[in-house]
Each structure stands twice: as structure tokens, then as C-alpha cells.
N, CA and C atoms as a LAMMPS dump frame, in Angstrom:
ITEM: TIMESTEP
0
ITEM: NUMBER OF ATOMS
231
ITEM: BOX BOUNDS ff ff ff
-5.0000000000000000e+02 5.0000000000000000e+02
-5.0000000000000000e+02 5.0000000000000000e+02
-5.0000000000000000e+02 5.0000000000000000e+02
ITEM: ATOMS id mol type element x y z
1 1 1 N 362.835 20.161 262.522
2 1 2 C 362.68 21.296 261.649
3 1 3 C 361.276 21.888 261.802
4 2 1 N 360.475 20.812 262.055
5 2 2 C 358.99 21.124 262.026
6 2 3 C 358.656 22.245 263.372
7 3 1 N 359.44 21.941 264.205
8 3 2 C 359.28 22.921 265.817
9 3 3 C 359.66 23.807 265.65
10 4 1 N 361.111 24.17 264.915
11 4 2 C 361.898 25.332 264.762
12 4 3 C 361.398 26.275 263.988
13 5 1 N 360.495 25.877 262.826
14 5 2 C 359.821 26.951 262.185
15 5 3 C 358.618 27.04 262.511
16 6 1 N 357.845 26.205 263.534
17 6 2 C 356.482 26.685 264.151
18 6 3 C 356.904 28.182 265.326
19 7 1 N 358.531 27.37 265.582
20 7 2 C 358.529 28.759 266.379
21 7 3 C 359.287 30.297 266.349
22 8 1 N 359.929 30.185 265
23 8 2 C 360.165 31.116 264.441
24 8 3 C 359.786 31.682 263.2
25 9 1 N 358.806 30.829 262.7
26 9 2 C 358.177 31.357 261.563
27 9 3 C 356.433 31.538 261.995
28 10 1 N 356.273 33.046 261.851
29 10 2 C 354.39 32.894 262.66
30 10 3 C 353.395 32.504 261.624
31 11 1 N 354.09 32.496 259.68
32 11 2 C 353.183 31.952 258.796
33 11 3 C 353.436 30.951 258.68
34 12 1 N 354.126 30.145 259.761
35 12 2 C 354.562 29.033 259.08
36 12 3 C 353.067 27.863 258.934
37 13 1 N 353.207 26.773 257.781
38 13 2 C 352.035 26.309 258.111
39 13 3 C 352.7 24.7 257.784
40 14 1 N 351.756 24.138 258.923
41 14 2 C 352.782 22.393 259.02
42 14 3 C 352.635 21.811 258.511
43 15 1 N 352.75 20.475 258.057
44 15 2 C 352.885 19.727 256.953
45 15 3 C 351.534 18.856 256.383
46 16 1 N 350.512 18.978 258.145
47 16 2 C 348.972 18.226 257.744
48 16 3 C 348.351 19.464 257.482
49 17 1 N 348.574 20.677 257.166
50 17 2 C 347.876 21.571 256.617
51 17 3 C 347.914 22.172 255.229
52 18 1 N 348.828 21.378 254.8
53 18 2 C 349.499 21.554 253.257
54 18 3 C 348.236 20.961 252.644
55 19 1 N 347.987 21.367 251.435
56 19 2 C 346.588 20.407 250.752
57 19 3 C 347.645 19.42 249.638
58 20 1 N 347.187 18.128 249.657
59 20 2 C 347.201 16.8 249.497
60 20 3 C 347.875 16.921 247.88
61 21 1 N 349.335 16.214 247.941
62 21 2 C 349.53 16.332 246.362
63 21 3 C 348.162 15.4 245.658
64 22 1 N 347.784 16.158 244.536
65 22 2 C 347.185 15.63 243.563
66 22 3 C 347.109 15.953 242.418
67 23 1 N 347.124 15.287 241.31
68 23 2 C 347.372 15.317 240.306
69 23 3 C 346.494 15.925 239.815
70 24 1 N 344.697 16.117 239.878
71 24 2 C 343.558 16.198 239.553
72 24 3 C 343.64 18.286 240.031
73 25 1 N 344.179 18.649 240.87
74 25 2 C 344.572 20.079 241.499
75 25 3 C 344.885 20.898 240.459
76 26 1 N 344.136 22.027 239.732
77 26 2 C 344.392 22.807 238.658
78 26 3 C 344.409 24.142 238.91
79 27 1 N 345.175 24.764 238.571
80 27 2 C 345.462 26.496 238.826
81 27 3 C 344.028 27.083 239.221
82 28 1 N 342.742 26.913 238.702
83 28 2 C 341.713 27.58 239.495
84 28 3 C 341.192 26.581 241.015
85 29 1 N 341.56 25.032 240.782
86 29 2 C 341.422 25.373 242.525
87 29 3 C 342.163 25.385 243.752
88 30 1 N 343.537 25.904 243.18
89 30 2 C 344.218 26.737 244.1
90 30 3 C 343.891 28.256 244.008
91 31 1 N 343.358 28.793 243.521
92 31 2 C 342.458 30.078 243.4
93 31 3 C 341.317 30.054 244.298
94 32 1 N 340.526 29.201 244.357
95 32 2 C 339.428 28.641 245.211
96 32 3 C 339.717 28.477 246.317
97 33 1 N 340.695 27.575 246.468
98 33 2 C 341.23 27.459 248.157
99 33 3 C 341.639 28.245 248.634
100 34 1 N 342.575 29.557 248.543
101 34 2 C 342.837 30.577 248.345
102 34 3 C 341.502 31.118 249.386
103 35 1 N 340.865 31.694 248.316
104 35 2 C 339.688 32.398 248.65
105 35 3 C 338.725 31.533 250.065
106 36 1 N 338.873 30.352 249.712
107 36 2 C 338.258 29.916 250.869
108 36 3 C 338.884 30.276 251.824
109 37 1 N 339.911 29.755 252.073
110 37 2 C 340.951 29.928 253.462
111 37 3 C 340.537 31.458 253.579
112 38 1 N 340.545 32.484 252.801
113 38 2 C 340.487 33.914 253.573
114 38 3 C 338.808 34.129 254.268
115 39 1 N 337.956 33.319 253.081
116 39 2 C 336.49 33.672 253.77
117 39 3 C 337.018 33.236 255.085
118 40 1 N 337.575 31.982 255.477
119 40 2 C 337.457 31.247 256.898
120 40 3 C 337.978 32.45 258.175
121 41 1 N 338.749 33.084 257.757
122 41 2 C 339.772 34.081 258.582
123 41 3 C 338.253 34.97 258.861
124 42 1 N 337.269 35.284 258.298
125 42 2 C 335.932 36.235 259.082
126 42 3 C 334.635 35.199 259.605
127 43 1 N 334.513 33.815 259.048
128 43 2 C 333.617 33.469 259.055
129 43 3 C 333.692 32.023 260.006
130 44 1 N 333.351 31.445 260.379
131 44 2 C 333.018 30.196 261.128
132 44 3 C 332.835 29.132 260.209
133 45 1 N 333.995 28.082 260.207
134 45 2 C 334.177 26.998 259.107
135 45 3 C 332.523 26.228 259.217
136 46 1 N 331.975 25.797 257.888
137 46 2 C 330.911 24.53 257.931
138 46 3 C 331.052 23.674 258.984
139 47 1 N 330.119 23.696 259.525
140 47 2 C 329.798 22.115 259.738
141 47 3 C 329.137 20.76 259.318
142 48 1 N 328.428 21.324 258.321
143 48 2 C 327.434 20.249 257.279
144 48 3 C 327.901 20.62 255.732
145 49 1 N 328.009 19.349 254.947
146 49 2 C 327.923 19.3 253.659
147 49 3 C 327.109 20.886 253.228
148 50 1 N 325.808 20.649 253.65
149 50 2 C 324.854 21.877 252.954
150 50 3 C 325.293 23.249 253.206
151 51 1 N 326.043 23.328 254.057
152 51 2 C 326.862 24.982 254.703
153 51 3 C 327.904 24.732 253.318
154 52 1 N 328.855 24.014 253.912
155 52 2 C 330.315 23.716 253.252
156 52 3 C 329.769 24.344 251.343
157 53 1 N 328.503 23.755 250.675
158 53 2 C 328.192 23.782 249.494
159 53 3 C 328.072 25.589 249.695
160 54 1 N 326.962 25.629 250.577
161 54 2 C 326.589 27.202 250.417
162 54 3 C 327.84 28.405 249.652
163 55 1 N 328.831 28.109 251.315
164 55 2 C 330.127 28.762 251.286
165 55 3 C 330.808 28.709 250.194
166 56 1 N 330.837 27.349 249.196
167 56 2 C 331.61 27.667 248.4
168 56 3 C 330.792 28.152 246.879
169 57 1 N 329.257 28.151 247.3
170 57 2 C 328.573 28.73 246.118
171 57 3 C 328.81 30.353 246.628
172 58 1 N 329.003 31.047 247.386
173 58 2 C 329.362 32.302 247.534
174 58 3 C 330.44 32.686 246.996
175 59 1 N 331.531 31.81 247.639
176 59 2 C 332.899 32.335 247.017
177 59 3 C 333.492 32.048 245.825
178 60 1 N 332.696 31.671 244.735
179 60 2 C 332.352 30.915 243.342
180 60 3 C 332.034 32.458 242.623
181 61 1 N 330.901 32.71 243.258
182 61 2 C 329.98 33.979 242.736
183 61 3 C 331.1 35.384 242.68
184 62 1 N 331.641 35.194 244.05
185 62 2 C 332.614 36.169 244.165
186 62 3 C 333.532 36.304 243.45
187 63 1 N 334.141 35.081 243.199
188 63 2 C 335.655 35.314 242.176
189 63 3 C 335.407 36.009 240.95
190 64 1 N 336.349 37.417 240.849
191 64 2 C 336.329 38.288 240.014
192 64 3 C 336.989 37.161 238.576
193 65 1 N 336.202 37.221 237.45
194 65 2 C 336.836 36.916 235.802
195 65 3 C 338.211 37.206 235.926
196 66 1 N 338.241 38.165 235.939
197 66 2 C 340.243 38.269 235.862
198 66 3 C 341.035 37.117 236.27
199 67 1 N 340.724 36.591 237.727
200 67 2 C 340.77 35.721 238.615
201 67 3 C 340.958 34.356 237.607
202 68 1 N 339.554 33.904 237.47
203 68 2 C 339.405 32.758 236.644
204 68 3 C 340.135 32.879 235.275
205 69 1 N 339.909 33.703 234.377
206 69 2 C 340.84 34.401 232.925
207 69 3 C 342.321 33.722 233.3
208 70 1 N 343.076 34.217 234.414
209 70 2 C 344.378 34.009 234.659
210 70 3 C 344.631 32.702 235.213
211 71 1 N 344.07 32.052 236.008
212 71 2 C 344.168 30.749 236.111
213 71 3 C 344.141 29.335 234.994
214 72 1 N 343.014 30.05 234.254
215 72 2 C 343.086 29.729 232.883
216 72 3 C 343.95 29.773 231.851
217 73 1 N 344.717 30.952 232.317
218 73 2 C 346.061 30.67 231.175
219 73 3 C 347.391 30.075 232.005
220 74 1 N 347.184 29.833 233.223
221 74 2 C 348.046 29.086 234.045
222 74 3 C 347.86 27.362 233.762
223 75 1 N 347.025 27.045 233.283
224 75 2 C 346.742 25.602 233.073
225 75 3 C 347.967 25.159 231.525
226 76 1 N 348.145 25.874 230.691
227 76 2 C 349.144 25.406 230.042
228 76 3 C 350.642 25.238 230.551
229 77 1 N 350.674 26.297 231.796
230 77 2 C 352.096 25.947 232.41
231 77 3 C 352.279 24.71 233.138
């Protein structure tokens, strides 16, 4: 199944790229990851802890309130 939709699906994304069930995972940081994954699509992934921090103190700064507001009321669902 895993071949058939790498090769007919072009969003498809495989199963070690899925992020990790966890219980601790709350509606804003799938908002976060989100946003990360798109910075990555212009930018050149970290290679050091101190990048990796930078990047995500940018895209922290960036997330519009609305953003966070709505994730926030996603935590009771």
C-alpha cells in the first residue's frame, strides 16, 4: 500500500514522516509543526540545537493570535 500511494499520490507522506503518536501533542503544536514544515519548504533545515531554537523562536513570533486563540479553543475537543 505504502508504494502504491508513494506512486500515485504526490502528497502522499509515509509512515516515518508522520509525527509520533503522543499523548503530550496539543492543538497548538500541531499549529507549530505546521508552520515549521512550511518555513522548511524556503529555508534550509537546522543543523545545531542553537539554529533549530532560533527557527523556532521566529516562527513563535510569527504565529498570528487568531492562530493560537483557535488552537486554544481546540484543546477542549
Amino acid at each position: 500500500m505504502q508504494n502504491w500511494l508513494r506512486t500515485n499520490c504526490p502528497d502522499f507522506i509515509a509512515k516515518d514522516q508522520w509525527p509520533p503518536n503522543s499523548l503530550t501533542f496539543n492543538p497548538l503544536d500541531y499549529h507549530v509543526r505546521a508552520m515549521l514544515e512550511a518555513y522548511y519548504k524556503h529555508h534550509p533545515k537546522p543543523r545545531m540545537i542553537a539554529d533549530l531554537e532560533e527557527v523556532l523562536h521566529v516562527i513563535w513570533d510569527s504565529l498570528p493570535q487568531e492562530t493560537i486563540d483557535r488552537a486554544v479553543t481546540e484543546f477542549s475537543k
